[in-house]
N, C-alpha and C positions, 0 to 999 in steps of 0.2 A: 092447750099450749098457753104458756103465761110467760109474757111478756117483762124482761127485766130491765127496769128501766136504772134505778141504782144498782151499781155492783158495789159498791163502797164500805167498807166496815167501818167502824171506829171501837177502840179500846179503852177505857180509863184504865191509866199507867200511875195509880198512886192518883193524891188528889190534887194533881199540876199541871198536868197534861193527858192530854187525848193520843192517841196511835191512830194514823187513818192509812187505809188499803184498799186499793182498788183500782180500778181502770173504767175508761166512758170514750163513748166516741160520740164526734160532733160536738164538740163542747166550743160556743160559739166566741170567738175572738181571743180563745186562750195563749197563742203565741205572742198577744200584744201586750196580757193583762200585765197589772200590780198587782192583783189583789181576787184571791176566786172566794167564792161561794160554794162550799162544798155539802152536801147533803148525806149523811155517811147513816146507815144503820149500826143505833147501839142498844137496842134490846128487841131482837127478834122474835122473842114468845109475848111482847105486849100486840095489843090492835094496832091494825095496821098505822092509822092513820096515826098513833105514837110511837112506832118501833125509832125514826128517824129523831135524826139529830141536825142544822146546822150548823157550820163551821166558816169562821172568815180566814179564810190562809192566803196571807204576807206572801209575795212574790218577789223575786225569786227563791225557790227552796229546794234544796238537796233532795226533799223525799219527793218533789214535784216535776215529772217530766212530760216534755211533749214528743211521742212518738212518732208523730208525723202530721204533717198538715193536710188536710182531706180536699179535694177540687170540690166544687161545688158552681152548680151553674151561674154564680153571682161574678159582675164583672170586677177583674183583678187588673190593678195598674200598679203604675209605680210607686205608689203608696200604699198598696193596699196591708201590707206587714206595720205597717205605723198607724192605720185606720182602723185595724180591728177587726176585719172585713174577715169571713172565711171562718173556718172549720177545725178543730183537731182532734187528734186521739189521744187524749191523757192519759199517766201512768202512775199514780200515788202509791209509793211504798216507802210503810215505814215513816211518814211524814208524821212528825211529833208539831201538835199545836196545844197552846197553853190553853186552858179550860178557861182563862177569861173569854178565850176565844170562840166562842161557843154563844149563840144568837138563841134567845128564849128560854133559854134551858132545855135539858134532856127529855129528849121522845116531844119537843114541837118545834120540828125541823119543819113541817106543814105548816105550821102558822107563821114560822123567821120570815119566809117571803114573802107570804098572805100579808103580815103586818105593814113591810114595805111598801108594798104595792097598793095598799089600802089607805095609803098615811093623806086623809084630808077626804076618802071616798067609802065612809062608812057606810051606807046605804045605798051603794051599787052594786048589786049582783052583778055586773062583770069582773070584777077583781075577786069578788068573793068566792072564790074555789074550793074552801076548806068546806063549804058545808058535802059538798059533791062526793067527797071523803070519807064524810061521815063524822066529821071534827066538829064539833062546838063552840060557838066565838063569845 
């Protein structure tokens, strides 16, 4: 059994924009964001650890919806919807994002976050997850 952790496609529509499609559950504080980070596969017969792409998608957007907000054991008060706190089920369809938009280029959606998360901690193996992958830095 194998485990799908992205359902996400992305299409190059000409060379201006990407098409993104797909749905994800538990995507953490997405009812609060501006702004996601989205991991779409755009070449699925490359290795794996470059089939992926990601994408920073502007919020709010027509192709972007939240299906629902998921309970989760974390405690919720009266702020929690302006906190960020909690859980959702995303719905991407049809979301058109401009290929500036688009973090490392194509097939190293593995390294866009690797990079962030790394920025100042190049020789910690705890951020370093690309190699785990099978990725090359």
């Amino acid at each position: 059994m194998q485990l799908q952790v992205v359902t996400f496609s992305a299409v190059k529509d000409g060379n201006e924009n990407y098409v993104l499609n797909g749905e994800k559950w538990f995507s953490s504080a997405a009812s609060s964001a501006d702004i996601a980070l989205v991991m779409a596969k755009t070449d699925p017969d490359a290795p794996r650890h470059q089939q992926f792409s990601t994408f920073l998608v502007e919020l709010p957007n027509p192709g972007y919806r939240i299906k629902r907000d998921i309970p989760t054991m974390a405690a919720e008060g009266p702020l929690s919807h302006i906190m960020g706190g909690g859980h959702a089920e995303i719905e991407i369809k049809d979301l058109v994002v401009p290929a500036e938009n688009l973090l490392g280029g194509e097939g190293q959606g593995v390294r866009a976050p690797d990079t962030a998360a790394r920025s100042g901690h190049d020789d910690d193996p705890a951020v370093d997850y690309s190699h785990a992958l099978g990725s090359s830095t």
